[in-house]
N, C-alpha and C positions, 0 to 999 in steps of 0.2 A: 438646866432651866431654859435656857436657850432656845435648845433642839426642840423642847416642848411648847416654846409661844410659836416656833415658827411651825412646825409639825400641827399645831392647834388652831392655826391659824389661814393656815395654805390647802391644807384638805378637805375643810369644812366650809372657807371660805370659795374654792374652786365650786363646791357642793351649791353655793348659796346664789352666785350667780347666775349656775344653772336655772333653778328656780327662779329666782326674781325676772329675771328673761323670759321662762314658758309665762308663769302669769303675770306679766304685760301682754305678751303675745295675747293670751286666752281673756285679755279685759283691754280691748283696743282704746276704750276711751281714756284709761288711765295712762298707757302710752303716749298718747296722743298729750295730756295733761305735762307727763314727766318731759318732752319734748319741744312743747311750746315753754315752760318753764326753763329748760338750759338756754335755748333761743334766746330767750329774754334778757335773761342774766347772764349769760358767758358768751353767747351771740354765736355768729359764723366762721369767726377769723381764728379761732383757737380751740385745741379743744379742752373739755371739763376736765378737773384734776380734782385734786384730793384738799386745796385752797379752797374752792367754790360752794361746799357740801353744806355751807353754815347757812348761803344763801339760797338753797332749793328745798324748803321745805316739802315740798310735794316729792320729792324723789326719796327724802329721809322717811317720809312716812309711808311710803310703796317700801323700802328695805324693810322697815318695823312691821310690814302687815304683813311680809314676806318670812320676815324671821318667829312670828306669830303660830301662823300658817305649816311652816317648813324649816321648824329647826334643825339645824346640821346634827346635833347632838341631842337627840329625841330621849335621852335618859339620863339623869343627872345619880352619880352614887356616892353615897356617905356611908361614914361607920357611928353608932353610937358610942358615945363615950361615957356614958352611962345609962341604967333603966332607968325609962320612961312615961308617962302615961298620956297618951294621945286619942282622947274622944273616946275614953272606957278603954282602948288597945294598949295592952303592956307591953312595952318596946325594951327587950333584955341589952343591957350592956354590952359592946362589942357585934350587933347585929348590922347588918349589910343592910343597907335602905335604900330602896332605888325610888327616886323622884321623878313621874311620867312629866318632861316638861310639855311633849306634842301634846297631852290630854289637857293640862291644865289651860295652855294656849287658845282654848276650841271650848272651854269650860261656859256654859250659856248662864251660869253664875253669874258668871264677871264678861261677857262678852256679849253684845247685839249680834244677833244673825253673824254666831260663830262660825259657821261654814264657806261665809260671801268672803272676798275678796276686796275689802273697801278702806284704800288707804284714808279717806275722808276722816275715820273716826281719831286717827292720832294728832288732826290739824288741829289749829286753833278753833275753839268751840265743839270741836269733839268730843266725844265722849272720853277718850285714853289720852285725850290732849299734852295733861303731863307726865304720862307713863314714859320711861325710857328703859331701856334694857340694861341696864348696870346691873342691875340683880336687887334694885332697891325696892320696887312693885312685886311681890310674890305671886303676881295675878300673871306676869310677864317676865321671866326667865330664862331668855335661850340660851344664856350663856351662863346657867346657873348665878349663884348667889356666895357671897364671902368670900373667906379667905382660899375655898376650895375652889372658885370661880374659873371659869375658864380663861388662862394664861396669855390666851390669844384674842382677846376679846378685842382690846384698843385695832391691833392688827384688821380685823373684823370688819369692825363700825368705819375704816375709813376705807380698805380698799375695796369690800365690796360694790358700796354705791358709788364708787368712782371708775371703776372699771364698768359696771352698768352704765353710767352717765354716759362713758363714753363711746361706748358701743351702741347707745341708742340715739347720739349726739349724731352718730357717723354715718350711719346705717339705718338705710330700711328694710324689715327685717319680714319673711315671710316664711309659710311652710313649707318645707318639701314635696307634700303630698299633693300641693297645686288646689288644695279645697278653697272655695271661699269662705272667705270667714260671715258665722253666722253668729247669733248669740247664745248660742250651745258652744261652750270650751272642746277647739277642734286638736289640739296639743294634749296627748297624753299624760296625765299628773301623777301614774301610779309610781308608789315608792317602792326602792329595793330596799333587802336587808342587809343590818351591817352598824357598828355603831356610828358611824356615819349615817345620816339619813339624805344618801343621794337618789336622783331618780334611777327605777328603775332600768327605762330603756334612754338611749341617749340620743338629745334634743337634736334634733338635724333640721337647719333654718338655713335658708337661701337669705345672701344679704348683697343690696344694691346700694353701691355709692348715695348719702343723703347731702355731703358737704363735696360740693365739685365749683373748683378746685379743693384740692385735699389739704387741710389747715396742716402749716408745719408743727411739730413737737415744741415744746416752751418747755 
């Protein structure tokens, strides 16, 4: 069980970074948002940890449009434990169920302008304001639901957006390809395949000291 939170939690969470990174890069203003936000609250002299995450709403809700958007684990599988009937569909006993969580994420159902990138909707007066990813919203999933849930979740929720915090705390961060940025997304967003849902090609961003002097480790 072990090998499985941290295996669950380290390859998917490595995956998630990635992303949550290209789109800030590819949505400069919300960068800009998650940045003044650390500023504020955790300041200059130190950097963002895994303590601070309760007081940056704007960077928790850029993780949840992130995790939304680009779940590590784009497929969720179950067994029937018995037949079923599910919207006229007979579901036989001991059948393999796979749960599209990327589709439902994007589902214009339950989501405004599923496709935009807008952590706005999970803040306060949002629309998914109190959606959280435990598995308890079926509208929002990434880490599936129940007792079959993903093992590594806790692991998840806190080191991703801490390791973002503080990489964007630290650094300013630009493309390689020396483009200027326009508002056409100049970072490439296509996915590879894999039950992993990492990007396909890998992110390559030039990064310029943002805290000089450099905060010691706390």
């Amino acid at each position: 069980m072990q090998q499985d939170v941290v295996t669950a939690g380290s390859d998917t969470s490595a995956a998630m970074v990635e992303w949550m990174l290209a789109e800030l890069m590819n949505h400069p203003e919300a960068l800009r948002k998650v940045q003044e936000e650390i500023d504020a609250v955790v300041g200059r002299d130190r950097i963002a940890g895994e303590a601070d995450l309760a007081n940056l709403p704007y960077l928790q809700a850029a993780y949840k449009e992130t995790l939304r958007l680009r779940p590590a684990a784009p497929m969720a599988h179950r067994q029937s434990t018995e037949e079923i009937r599910i919207r006229g569909f007979t579901v036989p006993a001991q059948s393999a169920v796979f749960i599209n969580v990327w589709s439902i994420g994007r589902d214009p159902a339950y989501w405004d302008n599923p496709l935009e990138f807008r952590p706005e909707r999970f803040l306060a007066g949002g629309a998914s304001e109190n959606l959280e990813a435990r598995g308890q919203h079926f509208q929002f999933i990434p880490f599936g639901s129940g007792r079959r849930g993903c093992p590594g979740m806790g692991l998840a929720l806190q080191s991703v957006p801490a390791v973002v915090a503080a990489l964007v705390q630290c650094f300013d961060w630009a493309s390689t390809s020396g483009e200027e940025k326009t508002a056409t997304a100049s970072i490439d967003m296509e996915e590879g395949d894999g039950l992993v849902c990492a990007r396909k090609h890998t992110l390559l961003l030039r990064a310029e000291p943002r805290l000089i002097p450099f905060p010691p480790l706390v």
